[in-house]
MILUMMI-436017 format. One record per residue: residue in one letter; residue number from 1; y, x, z negated of N, C-alpha, C in turn. Coordinates in steps of 0.2 Angstrom, whole numbers. Last residue first. Layout:
N
<'A' NUM <Y X Z> <Y X Z> <Y X Z>>
...
// end
This chain:
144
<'X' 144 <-78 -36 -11> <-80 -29 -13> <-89 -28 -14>>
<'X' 143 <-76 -45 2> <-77 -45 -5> <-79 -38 -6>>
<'X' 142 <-63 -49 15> <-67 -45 13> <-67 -45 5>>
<'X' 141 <-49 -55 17> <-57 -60 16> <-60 -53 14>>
<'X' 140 <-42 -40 23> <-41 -46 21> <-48 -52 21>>
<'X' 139 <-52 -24 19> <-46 -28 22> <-48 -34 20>>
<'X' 138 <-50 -12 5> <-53 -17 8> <-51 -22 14>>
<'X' 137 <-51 4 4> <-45 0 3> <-49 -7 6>>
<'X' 136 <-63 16 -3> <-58 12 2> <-55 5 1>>
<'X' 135 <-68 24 -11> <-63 22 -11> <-58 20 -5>>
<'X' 134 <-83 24 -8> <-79 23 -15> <-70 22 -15>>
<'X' 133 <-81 29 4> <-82 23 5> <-80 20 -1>>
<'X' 132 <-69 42 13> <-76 40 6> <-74 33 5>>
<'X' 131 <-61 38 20> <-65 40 24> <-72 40 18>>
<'X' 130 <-46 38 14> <-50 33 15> <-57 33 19>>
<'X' 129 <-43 50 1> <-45 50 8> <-49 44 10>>
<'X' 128 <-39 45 -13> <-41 50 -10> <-42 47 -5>>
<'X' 127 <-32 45 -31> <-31 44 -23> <-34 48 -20>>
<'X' 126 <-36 33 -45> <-38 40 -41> <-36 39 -32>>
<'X' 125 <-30 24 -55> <-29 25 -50> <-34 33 -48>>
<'X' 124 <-29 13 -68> <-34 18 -68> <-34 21 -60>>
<'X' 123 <-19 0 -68> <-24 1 -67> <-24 9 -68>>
<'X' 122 <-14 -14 -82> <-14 -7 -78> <-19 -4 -76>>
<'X' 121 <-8 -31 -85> <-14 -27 -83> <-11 -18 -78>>
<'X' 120 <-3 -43 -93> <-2 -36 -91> <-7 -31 -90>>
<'X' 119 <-1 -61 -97> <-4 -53 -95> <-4 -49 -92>>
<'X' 118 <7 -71 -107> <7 -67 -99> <1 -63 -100>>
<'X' 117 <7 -82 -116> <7 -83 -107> <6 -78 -103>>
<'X' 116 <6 -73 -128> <11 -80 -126> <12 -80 -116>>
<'X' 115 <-2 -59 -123> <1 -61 -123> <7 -67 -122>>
<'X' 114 <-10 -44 -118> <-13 -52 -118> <-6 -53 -122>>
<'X' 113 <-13 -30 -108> <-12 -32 -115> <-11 -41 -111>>
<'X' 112 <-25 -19 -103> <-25 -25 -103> <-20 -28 -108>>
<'X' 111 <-28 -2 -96> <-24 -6 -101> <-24 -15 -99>>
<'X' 110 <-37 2 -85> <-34 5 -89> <-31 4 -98>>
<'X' 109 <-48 -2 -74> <-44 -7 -78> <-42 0 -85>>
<'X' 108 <-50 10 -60> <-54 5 -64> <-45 1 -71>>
<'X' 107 <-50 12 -41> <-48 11 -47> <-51 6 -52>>
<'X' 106 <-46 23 -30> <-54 21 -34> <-51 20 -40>>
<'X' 105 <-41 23 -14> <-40 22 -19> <-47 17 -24>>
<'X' 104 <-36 29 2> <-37 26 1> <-39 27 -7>>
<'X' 103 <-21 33 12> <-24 35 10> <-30 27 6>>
<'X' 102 <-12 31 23> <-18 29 24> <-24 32 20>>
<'X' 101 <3 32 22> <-1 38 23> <-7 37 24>>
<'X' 100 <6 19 23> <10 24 26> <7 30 27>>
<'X' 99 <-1 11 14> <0 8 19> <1 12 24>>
<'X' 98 <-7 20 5> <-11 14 7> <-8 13 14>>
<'X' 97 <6 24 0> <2 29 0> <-3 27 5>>
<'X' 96 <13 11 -4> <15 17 0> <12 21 4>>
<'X' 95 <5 8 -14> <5 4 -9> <9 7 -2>>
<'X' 94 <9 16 -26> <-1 17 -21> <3 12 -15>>
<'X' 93 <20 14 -28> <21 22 -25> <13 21 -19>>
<'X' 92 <27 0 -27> <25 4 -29> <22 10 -23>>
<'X' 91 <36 -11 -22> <40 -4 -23> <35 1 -26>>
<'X' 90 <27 -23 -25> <33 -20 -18> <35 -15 -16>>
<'X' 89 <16 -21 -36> <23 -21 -35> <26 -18 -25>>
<'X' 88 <-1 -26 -32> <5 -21 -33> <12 -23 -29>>
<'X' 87 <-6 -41 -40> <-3 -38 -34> <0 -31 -35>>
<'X' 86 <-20 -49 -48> <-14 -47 -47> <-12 -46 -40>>
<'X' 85 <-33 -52 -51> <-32 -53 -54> <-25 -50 -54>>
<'X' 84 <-48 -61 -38> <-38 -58 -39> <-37 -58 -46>>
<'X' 83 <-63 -60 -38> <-57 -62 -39> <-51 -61 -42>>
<'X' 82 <-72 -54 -33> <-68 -54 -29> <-63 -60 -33>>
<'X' 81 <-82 -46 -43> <-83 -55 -40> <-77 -56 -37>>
<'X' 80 <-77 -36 -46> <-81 -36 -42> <-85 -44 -39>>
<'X' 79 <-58 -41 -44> <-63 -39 -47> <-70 -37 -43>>
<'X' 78 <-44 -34 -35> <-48 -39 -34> <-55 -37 -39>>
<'X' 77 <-27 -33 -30> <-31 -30 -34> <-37 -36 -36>>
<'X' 76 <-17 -34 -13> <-22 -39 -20> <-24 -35 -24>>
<'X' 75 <-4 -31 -8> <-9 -27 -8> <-12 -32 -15>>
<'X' 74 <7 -34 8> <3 -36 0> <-2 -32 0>>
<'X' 73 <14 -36 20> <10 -29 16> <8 -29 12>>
<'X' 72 <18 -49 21> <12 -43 26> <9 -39 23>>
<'X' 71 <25 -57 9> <25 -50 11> <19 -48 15>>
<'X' 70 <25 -71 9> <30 -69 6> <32 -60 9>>
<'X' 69 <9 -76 15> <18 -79 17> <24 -76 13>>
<'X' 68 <-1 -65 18> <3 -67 13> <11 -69 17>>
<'X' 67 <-9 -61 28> <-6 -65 29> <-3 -67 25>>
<'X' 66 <-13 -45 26> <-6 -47 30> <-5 -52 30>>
<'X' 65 <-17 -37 13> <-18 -47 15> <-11 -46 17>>
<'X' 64 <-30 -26 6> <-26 -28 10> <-23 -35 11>>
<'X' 63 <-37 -23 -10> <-37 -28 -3> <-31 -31 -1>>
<'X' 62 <-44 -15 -21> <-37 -17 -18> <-39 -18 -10>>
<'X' 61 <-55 -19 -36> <-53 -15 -28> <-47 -17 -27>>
<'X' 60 <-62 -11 -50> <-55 -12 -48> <-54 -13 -41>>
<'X' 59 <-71 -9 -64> <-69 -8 -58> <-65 -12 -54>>
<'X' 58 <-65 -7 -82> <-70 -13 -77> <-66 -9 -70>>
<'X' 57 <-59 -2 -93> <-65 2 -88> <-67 -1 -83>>
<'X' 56 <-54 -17 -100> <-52 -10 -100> <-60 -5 -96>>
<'X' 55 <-58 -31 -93> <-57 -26 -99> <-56 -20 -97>>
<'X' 54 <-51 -47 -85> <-51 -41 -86> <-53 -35 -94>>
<'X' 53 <-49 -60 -91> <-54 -58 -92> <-57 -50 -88>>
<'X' 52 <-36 -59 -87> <-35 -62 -94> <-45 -60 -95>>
<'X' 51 <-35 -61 -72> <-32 -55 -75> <-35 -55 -83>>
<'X' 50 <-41 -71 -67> <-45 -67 -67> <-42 -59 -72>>
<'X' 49 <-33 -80 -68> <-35 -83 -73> <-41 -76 -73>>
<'X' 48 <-16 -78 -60> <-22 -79 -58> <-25 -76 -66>>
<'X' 47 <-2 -78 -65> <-3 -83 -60> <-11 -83 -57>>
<'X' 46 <1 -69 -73> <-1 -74 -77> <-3 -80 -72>>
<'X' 45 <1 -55 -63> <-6 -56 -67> <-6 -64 -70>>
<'X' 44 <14 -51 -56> <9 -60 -55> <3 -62 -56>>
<'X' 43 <10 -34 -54> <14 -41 -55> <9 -47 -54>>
<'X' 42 <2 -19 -61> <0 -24 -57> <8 -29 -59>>
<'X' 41 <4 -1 -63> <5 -7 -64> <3 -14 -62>>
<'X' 40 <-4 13 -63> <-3 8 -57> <-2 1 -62>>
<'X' 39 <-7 30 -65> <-8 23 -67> <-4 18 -63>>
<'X' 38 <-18 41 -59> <-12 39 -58> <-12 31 -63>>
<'X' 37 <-26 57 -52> <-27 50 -55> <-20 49 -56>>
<'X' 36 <-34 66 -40> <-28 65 -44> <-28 59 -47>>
<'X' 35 <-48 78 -44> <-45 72 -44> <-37 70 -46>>
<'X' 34 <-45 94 -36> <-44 92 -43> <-41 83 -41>>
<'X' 33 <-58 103 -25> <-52 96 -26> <-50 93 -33>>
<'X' 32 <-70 108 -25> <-64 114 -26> <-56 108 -27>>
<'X' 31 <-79 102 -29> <-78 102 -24> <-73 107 -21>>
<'X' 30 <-80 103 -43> <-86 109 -39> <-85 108 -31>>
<'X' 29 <-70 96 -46> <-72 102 -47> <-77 107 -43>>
<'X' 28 <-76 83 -43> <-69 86 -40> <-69 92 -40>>
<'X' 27 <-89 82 -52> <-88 82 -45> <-82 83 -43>>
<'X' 26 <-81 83 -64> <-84 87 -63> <-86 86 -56>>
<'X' 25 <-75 71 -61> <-68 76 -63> <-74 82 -62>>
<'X' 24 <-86 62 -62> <-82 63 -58> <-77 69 -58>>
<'X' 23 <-90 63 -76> <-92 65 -70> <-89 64 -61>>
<'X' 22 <-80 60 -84> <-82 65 -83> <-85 70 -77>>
<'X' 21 <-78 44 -80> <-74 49 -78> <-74 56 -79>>
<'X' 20 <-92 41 -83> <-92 39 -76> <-84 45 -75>>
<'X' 19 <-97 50 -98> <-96 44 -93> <-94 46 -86>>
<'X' 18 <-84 61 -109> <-93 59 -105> <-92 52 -101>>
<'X' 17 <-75 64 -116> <-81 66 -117> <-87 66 -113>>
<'X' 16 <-61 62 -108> <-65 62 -108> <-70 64 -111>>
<'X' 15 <-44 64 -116> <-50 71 -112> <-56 66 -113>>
<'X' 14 <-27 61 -116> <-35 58 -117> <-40 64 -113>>
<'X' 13 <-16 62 -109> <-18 68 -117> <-25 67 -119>>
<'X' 12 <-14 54 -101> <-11 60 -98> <-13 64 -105>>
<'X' 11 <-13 43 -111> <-17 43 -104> <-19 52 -102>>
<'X' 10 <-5 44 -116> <-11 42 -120> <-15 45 -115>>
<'X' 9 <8 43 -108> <5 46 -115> <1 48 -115>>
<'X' 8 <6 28 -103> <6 34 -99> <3 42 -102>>
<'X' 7 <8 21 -116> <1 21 -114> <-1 28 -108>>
<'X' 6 <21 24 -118> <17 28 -121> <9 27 -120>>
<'X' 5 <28 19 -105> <27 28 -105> <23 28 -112>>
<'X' 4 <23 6 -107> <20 8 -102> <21 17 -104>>
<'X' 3 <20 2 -124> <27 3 -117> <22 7 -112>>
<'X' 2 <15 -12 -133> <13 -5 -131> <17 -3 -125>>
<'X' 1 <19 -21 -146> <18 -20 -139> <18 -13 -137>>
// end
């Protein structure tokens, strides 16, 4: 099993070659804005069937959902077919970020491990200004 601080590791040592995060980090740059990226946890992956067909790179949205009977402030993680494949933890830092500062959030599937019932999925975080449409925060019924 892989521990979160060594996939954090991994993460934080990895250099791109090319692709979609290259390109990017070079748009950051020329912007004069160095992308922050971040990894992000999910809970209650083994209660929805969309976490277990997540791959590693696949894009990411986060949608809002005041009306969750447990928490208002729920934050869903939602495939491009709109289907849940989590929640951010209560306590985490993005849903702070989201809620409190209004920031907004471009995330892709980082890690996916599979396992006797569970699955643990982590996202690929970029935070930035709700105002770019790439990374705005969805509201509640809305499909990415």
């Amino acid at each position: 099993m892989v521990t979160l601080s060594r996939l954090i590791r991994r993460w934080l040592t990895a250099s791109p070659k090319g692709g979609r995060a290259a390109k990017a980090k070079a748009a950051a740059a020329v912007a004069g804005k160095r992308a922050r990226r971040y990894p992000a946890e999910l809970v209650g992956e083994q209660h929805y069937a969309g976490a277990g067909q997540c791959r590693v790179g696949d894009r990411v949205w986060l949608r809002c959902e005041p009306s969750n009977a447990h928490d208002d402030m729920a934050v869903q993680a939602i495939t491009a077919a709109a289907t849940v494949i989590g929640y951010l933890p209560r306590d985490n830092w993005l849903r702070r970020a989201i809620h409190d500062e209004g920031k907004g959030a471009l995330c892709h599937v980082l890690h996916v491990e599979k396992g006797k019932g569970m699955t643990q999925v982590v996202l690929d975080v970029e935070v930035r200004p709700r105002k770019d449409a790439a990374h705005r925060v969805l509201d509640e019924g809305e499909a990415p």
